[in-house]
C-alpha positions in Angstrom: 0.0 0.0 0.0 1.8 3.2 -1.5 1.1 6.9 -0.1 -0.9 7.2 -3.4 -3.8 6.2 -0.9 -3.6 9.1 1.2 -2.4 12.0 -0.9 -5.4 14.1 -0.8 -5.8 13.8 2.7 -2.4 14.2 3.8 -2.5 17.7 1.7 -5.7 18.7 3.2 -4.4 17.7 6.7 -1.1 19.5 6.4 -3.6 22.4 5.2 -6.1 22.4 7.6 -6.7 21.6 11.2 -9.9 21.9 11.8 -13.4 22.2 9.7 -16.9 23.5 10.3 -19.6 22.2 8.2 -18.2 24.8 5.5 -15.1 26.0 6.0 -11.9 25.1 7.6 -11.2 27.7 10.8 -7.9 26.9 11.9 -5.1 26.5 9.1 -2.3 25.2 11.8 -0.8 22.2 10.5 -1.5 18.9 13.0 1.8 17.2 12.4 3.2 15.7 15.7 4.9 19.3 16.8 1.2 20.8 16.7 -0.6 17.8 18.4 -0.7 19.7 22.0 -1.8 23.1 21.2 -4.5 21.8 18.3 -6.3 18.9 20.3 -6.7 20.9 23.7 -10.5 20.2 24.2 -14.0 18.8 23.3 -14.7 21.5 20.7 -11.7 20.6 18.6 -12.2 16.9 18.6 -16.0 18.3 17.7 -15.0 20.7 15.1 -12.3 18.2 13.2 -15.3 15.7 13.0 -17.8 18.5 11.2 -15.5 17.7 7.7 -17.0 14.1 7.8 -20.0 15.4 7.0 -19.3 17.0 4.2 -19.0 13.9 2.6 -22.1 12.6 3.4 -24.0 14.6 0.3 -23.2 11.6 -1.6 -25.1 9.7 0.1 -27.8 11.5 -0.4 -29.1 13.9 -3.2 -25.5 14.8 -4.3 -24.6 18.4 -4.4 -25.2 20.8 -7.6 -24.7 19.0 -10.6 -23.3 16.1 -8.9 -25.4 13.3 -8.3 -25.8 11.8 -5.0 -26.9 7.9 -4.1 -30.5 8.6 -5.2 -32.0 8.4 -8.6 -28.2 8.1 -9.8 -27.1 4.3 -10.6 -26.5 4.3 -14.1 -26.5 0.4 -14.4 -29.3 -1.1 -12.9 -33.2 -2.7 -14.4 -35.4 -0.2 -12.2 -34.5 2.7 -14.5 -32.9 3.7 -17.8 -30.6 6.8 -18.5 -30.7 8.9 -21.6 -27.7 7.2 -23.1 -26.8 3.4 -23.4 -24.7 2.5 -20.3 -21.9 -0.3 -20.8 -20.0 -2.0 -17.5 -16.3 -1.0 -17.3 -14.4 -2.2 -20.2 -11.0 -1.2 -19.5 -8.4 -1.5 -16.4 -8.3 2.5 -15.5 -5.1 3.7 -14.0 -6.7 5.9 -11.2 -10.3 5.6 -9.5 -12.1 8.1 -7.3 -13.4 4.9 -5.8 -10.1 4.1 -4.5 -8.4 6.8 -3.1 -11.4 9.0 -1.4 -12.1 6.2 0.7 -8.4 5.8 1.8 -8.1 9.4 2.6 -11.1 9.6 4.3 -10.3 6.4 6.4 -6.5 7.9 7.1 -8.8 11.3 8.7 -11.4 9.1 10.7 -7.8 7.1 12.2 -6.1 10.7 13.0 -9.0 11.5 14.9 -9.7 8.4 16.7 -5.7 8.7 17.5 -5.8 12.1 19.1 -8.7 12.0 21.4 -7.3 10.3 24.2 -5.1 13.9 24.6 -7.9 15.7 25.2 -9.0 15.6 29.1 -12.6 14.8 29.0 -15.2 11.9 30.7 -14.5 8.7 29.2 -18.2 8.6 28.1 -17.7 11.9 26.4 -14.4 9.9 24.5 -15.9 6.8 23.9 -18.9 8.9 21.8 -16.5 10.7 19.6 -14.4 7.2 19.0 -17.7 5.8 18.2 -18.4 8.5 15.3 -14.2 8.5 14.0 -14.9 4.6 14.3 -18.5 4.8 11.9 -16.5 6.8 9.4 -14.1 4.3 9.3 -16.4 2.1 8.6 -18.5 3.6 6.3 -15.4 4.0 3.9 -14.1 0.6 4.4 -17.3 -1.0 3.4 -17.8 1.3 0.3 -14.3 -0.3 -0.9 -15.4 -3.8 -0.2 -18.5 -3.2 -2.4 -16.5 -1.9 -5.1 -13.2 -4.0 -5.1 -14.0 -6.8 -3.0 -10.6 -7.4 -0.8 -9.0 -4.4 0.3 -6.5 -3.0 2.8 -7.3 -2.9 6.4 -6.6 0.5 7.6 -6.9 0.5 11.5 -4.3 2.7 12.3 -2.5 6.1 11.4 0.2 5.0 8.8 3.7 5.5 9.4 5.5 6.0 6.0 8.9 5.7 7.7 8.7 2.1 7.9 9.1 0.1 5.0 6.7 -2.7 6.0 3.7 -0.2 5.7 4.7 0.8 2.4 3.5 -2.0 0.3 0.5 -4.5 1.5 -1.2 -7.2 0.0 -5.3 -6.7 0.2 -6.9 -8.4 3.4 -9.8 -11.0 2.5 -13.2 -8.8 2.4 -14.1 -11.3 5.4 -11.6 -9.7 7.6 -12.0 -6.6 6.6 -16.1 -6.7 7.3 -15.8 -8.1 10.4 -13.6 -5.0 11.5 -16.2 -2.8 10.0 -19.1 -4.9 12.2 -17.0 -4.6 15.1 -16.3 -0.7 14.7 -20.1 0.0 14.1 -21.1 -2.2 17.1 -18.5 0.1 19.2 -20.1 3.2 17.4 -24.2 1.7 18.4 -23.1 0.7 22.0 -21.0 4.2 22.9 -22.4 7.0 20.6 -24.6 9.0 22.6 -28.4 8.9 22.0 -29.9 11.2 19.3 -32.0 13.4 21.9 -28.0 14.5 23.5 -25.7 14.0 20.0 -28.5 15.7 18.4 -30.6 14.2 16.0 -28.5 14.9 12.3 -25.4 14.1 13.6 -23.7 10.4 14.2 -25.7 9.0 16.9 -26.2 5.4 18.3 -29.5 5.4 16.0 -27.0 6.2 13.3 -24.6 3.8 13.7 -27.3 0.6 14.1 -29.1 1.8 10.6 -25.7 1.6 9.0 -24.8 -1.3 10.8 -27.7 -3.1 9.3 -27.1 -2.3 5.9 -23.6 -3.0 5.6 -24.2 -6.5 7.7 -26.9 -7.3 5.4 -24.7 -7.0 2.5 -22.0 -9.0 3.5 -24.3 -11.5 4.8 -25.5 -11.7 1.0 -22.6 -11.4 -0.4 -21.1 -14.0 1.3 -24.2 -16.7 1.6 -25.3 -16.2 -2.7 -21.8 -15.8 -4.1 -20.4 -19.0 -1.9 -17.5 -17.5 -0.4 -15.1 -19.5 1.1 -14.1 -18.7 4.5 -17.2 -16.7 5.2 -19.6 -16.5 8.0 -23.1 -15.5 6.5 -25.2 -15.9 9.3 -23.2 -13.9 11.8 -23.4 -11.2 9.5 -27.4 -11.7 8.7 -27.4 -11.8 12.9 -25.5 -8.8 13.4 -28.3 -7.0 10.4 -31.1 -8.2 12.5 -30.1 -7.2 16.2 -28.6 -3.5 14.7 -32.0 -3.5 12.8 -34.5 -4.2 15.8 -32.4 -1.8 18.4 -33.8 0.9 16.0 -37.1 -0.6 15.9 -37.0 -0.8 19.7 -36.2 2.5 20.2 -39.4 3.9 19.9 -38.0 7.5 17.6 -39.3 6.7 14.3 -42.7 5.3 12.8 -43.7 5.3 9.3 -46.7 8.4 8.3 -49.2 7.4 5.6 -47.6 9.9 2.8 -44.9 8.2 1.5 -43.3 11.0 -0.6 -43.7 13.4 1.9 -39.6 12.1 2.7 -38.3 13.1 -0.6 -40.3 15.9 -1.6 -39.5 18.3 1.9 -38.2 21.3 2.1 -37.2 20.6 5.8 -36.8 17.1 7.4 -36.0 18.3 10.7 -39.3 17.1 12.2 -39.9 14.0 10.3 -39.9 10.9 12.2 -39.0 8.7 9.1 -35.5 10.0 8.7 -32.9 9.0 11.3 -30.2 11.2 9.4 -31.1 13.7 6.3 -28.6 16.3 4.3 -29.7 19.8 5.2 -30.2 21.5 1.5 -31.2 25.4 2.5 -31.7 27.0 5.6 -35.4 28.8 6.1 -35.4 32.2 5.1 -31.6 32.9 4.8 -30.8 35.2 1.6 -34.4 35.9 1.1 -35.2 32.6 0.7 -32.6 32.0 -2.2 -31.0 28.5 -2.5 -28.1 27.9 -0.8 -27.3 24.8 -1.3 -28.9 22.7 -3.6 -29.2 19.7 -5.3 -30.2 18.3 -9.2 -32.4 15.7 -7.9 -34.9 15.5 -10.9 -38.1 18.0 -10.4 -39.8 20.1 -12.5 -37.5 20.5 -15.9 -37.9 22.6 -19.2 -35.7 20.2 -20.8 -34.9 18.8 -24.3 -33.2 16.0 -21.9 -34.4 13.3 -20.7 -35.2 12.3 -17.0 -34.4 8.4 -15.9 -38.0 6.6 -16.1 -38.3 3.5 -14.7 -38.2 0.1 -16.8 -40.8 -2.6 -17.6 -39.5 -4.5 -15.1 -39.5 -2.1 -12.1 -43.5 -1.7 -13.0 -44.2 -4.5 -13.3 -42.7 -5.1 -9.9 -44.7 -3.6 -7.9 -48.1 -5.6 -7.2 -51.8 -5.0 -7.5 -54.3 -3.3 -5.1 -54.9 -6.6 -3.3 -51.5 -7.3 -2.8 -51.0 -9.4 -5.2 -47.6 -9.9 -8.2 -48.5 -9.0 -11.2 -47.6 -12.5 -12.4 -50.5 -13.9 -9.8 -53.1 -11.8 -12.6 -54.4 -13.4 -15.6 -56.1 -9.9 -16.3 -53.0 -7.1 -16.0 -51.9 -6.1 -19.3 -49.6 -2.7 -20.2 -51.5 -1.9 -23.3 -53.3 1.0 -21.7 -52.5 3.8 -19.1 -55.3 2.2 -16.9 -53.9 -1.3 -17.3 -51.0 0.2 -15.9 -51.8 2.4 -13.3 -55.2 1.6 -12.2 -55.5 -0.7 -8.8 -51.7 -0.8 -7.9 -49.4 -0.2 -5.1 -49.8 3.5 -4.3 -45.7 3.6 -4.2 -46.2 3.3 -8.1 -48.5 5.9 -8.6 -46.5 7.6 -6.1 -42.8 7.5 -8.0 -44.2 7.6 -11.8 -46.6 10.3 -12.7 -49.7 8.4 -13.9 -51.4 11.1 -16.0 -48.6 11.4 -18.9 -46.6 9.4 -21.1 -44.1 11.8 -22.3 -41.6 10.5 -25.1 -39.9 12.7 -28.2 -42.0 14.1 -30.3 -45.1 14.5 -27.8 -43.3 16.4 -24.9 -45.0 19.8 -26.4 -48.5 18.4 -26.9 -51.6 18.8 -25.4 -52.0 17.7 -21.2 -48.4 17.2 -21.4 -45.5 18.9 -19.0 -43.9 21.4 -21.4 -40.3 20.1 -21.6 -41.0 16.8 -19.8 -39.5 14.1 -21.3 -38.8 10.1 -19.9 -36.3 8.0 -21.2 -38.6 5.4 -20.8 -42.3 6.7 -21.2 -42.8 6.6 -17.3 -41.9 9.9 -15.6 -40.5 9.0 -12.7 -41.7 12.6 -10.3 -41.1 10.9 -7.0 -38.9 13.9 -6.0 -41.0 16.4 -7.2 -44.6 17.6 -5.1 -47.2 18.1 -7.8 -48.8 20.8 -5.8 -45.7 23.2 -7.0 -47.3 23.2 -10.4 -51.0 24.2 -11.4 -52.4 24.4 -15.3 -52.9 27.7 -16.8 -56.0 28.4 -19.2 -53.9 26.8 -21.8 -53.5 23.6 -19.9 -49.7 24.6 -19.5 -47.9 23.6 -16.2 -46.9 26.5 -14.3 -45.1 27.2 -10.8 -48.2 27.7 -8.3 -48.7 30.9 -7.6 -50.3 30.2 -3.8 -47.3 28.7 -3.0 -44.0 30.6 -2.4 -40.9 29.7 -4.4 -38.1 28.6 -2.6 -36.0 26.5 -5.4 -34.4 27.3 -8.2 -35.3 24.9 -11.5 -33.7 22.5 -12.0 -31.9 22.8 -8.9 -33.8 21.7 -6.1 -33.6 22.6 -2.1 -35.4 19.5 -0.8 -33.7 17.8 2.2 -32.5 14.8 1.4 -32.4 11.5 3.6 -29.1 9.9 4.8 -30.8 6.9 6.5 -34.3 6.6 6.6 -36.3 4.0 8.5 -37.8 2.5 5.7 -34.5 0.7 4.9 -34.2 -0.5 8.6 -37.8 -2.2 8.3 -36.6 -3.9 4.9 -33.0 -4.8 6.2 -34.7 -6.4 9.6 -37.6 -8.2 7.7 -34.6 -9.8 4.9 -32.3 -10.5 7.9 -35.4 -12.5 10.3 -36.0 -14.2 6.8 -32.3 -15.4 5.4 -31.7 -16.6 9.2 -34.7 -19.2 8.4 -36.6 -18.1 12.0 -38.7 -14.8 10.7 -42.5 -14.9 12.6 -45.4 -13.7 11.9 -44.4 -10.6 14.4 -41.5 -10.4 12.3 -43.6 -9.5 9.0 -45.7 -6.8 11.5 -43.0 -4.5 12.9 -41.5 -4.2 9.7 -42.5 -5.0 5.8 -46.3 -4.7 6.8 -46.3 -1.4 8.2 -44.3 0.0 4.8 -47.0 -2.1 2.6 -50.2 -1.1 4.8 -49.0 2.5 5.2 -47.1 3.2 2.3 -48.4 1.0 -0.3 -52.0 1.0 1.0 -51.7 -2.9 0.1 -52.9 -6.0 2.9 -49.8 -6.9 5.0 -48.4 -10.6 4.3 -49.2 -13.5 6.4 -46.7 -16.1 6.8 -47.3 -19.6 5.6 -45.3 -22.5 6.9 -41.3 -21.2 7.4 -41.4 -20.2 3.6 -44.2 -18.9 2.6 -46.9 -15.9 2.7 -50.4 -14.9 1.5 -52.5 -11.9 1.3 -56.2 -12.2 2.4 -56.3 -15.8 2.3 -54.6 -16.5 -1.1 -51.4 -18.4 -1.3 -48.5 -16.0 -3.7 -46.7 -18.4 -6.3 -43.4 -18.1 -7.1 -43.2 -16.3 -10.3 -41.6 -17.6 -13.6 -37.8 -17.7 -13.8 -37.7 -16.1 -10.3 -34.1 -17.2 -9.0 -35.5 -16.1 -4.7 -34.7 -19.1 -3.0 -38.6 -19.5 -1.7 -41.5 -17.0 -2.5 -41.0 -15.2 1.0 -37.6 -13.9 -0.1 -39.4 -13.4 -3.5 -42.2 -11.3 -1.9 -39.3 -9.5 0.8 -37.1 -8.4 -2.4 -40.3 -6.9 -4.1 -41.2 -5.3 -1.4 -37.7 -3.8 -0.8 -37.5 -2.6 -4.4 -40.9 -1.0 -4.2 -40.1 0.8 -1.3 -36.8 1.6 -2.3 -37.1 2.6 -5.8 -34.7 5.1 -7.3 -33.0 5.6 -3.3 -30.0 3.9 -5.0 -30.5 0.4 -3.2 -30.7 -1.7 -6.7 -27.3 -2.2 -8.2 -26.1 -2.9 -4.6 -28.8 -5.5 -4.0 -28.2 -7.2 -7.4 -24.4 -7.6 -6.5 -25.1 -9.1 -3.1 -27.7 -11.7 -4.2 -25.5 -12.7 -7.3 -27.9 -11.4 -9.9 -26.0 -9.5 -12.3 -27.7 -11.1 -15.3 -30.0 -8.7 -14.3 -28.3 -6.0 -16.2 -27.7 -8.2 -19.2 -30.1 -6.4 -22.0 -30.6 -10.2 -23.5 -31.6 -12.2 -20.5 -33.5 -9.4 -19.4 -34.8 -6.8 -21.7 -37.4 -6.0 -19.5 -34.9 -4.2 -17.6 -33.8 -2.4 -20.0 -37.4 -1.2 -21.6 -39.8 1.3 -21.2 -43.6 2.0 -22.3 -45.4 -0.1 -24.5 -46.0 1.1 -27.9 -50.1 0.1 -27.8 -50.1 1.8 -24.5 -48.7 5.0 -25.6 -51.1 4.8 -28.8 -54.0 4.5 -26.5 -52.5 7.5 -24.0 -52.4 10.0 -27.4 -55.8 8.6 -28.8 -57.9 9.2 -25.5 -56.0 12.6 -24.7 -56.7 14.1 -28.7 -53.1 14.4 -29.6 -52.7 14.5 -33.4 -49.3 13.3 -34.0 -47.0 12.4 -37.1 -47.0 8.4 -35.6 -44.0 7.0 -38.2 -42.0 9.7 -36.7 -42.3 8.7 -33.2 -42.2 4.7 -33.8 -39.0 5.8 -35.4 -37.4 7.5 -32.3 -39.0 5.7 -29.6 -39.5 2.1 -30.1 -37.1 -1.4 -30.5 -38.3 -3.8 -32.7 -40.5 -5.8 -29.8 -42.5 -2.3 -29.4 -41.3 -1.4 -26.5 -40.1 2.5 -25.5 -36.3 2.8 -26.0 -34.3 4.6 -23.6 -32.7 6.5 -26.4 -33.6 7.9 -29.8 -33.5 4.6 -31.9 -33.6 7.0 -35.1 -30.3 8.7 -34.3 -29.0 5.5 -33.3 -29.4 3.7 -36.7 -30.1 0.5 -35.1 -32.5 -0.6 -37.0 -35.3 -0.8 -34.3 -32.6 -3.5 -32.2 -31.5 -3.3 -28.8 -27.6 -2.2 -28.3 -26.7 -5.6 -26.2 -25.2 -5.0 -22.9 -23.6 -8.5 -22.0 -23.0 -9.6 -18.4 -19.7 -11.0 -17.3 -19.0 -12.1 -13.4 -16.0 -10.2 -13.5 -18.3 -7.5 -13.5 -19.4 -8.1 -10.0 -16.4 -6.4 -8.6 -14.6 -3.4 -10.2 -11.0 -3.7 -11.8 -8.1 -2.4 -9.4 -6.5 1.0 -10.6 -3.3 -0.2 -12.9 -1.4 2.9 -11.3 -2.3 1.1 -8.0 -0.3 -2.4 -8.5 2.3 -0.3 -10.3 2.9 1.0 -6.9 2.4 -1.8 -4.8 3.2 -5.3 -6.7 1.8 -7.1 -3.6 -2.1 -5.7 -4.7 -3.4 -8.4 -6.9 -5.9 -7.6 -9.6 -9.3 -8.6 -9.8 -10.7 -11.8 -11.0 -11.2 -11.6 -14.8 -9.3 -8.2 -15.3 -5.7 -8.7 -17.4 
């Protein structure tokens, strides 16, 4: 392991002491000559910690332009972007991926290394090693997702000795068991959100993070057979973290479930156990001040990501039921779509428009709105912001004052959410092969009851689950182990959808094929053509029809992602072949140039 890991962070360290949530105050360097007068109480270990959460934007809406974890993955089957997305091809020679988490990791150690100078209660230490220890973490298990092994960084590097110049990658095993064991420490000795206040790394904090990265490696490890690994510990450690948030009593789940993405303040909601502040009430005159380019409103030639065949047809009926389950369902028609479905659907795809090239300026349509795939997805958007004008044009709402500037956006944006606990608990009861009927009720059921306004499950046998009395079947081709994990993962996704959950839950249950355009067009696919006929015929749009079978549809009449006219296909689908080397991303080249001992990826020459 070369210094190449740390670079940035030594630069910003040698520039900076300490941050605030904006800027750096105090531009002393903290090299071992500046250690006494730099870490001389609370408020510095405090203040160093605030540049932590700078980083956590990513996690959420992104920043600006930059995209954030939600509505982002370009490879995945839920949505489609405006351009044909291939998996990496060549061996780069640097990666973001790699060296932000090192540098961040090398700050979170220098921390956790300095706070036993400072004279304060051991309770008062143990909470701020807790959050260094969570950031740590955090960064360590966003490497193993990408690259699989990886370094163990558990310490401040010394440089000066030759031995911790050049490592060999630890097995992902080792390294997630030190990132379960630093978010345990975090949950047991991170004080409670009501005293480390409620947006800040918390015990609440830690446990929701715990359960997602235990969940993954408890995936990982059981559906990819790894050798060596311990499955059920981690699905154990998913479930406990999981149910100490459910225990808690802070957080339920309100009936409105796009009230959480569509907020101009979080502060109060009880759904969110961590949220990314993007404008402060009434501070410049109510002008943005930090925004985001989560998708809303947008007088755009450009496409927004709709969602895919697939991720509607994921989400089940009225009664509960999978698609599959009903002989009737058919996509030929904007109410054989839309009508009697989980209200998460109508929720995350606006159900009054099918906006594609060449209608985007027609009659009852959002002026500028297009979809990639035919199904606008406006989960981030509140409707209420626009009203028609006398020429059935959407227009900002003139009742409702203006706080964002299109198409930046100043909706707060969740971190963690509770949601995600109540999916990671009910997967975690199931893969351990002892979930109960209580199980299902403090967690999946309340998100379908309250959220999807669809009957709760009711277990049958170890295995199995109905809705009012009838028996779900395991669908065609369906690779879930049993149809409760089947009904569990469609749950997830439908609650989830566009968070940025999806490519990390295919890579966990080994179902990368997923993404392959072949085996699973329906990923890949939009709108149907009959039902986006029947959408213009019943709205009174008079249309030149060649022209928009020419840039909309492939040859099975389904809505292309991307203008099939410009792309001279021919009305075929650009393939997009899965490989398992895919699973895990190639090692930077400039990396094992460095440091010989770093071995390269399976598949990658």
């Amino acid at each position: 392991m070369k210094k190449i890991f740390y670079n940035t962070a030594i630069a910003a360290f040698a520039a900076f002491a300490f941050c605030s949530c904006e800027d750096y105050l105090d531009k002393t360097p903290l090299d071992s000559n500046s250690d006494a007068t730099n870490w001389t109480s609370e408020a510095s270990i405090e203040q160093f910690s605030w540049k932590f959460y700078g980083y956590l934007s990513e996690l959420s809406y992104g920043s600006g332009s930059g995209k954030g974890q939600y509505h982002a993955e370009s490879l995945t089957d839920d949505y489609a972007t405006e351009s044909f997305t291939e998996f990496t091809k060549n061996i780069p020679n640097s990666a973001s991926a790699w060296n932000n988490p090192y540098d961040r990791i090398r700050e979170a150690n220098i921390m956790l290394n300095r706070i036993d100078l400072v004279n304060m209660p051991e309770a008062a230490k143990n909470h701020w090693k807790g959050v260094a220890r969570f950031f740590r973490a955090l960064y360590h298990f966003q490497l193993v997702k990408t690259y699989g092994d990886v370094v163990w960084v558990g310490e401040e590097i010394d440089f000066s000795k030759e031995e911790n110049v050049t490592k060999p990658r630890d097995s992902r095993v080792l390294v997630m068991d030190n990132v379960i064991e630093d978010l345990k420490f975090a949950a047991a000795n991170c004080y409670a959100p009501n005293v480390a206040g409620k947006n800040t790394v918390n015990n609440m904090v830690a446990n929701a993070l715990l359960s997602r990265a235990a969940l993954y490696e408890g995936a990982w490890e059981k559906y990819h057979k790894l050798s060596g690994g311990h499955p059920e510990s981690f699905y154990t450690a998913a479930k406990d973290a999981a149910k100490a948030v459910i225990s808690s009593g802070l957080y339920t789940i309100g009936d409105d479930y796009k009230k959480m993405y569509t907020s101009l303040s979080l502060a109060d909601s009880k759904e969110v156990i961590m949220f990314k502040v993007y404008t402060l009430a009434n501070v410049n005159g109510g002008k943005v001040t930090a925004a985001h380019s989560q998708y809303g409103w947008i007088d755009s030639s450009t496409p927004t990501w709709g969602l895919t065949k697939s991720a509607m047809e994921n989400y089940t009926t009225a009664d509960g039921l999978p698609i599959h389950m009903v002989p009737d369902y058919n996509d030929k028609t904007m109410a054989g779509i839309f009508e009697n479905r989980d209200k998460r659907l109508n929720a995350t795809v606006y159900d009054q428009i099918l906006p594609v090239v060449q209608l985007a300026y027609s009659y009852k349509l959002l002026q500028g709105i297009l979809s990639t795939t035919g199904f606008w997805t406006n989960k981030f958007l509140d409707m209420n912001w626009l009203v028609t004008n006398d020429k059935g044009e959407y227009v900002n709402n003139p009742n409702i004052a203006q706080t964002w500037n299109m198409p930046s956006n100043d909706t707060d944006g969740p971190i963690f959410q509770y949601s995600e606990v109540l999916e990671n608990y009910a997967e975690a009861c199931a893969e351990l092969g002892a979930i109960t009927q209580n199980d299902l009720d403090i967690s999946v059921n309340i998100l379908r009851t309250k959220h999807g306004k669809i009957p709760a499950l009711t277990l049958v046998g170890k295995d199995g689950v109905s809705v009012n009395g009838v028996v779900i079947t395991m669908a065609p081709n369906d690779p879930a182990a049993n149809v409760l994990i089947q009904e569990l993962r469609r749950d997830r996704r439908s609650e989830l959808m566009a968070d940025g959950f999806r490519h990390d839950d295919l890579m966990r249950w080994a179902l990368g094929a997923n993404l392959d355009t072949k085996k699973n067009p329906d990923g890949y696919v939009g709108a149907s053509m009959a039902a986006i006929k029947d959408y213009t015929e019943k709205a009174g749009i008079t249309v030149s029809w060649d022209d928009v079978i020419a840039k909309n549809f492939f040859a099975n009449g389904y809505k292309s992602p991307y203008n099939t006219s410009a792309v001279n296909h021919g009305g075929a689908m650009v393939d997009r072949t899965w490989d398992d080397k895919y699973y895990l991303e190639p090692i930077p080249s400039g990396q094992i140039l460095l440091d010989n001992n770093l071995e390269q990826n399976p598949g990658w020459k």
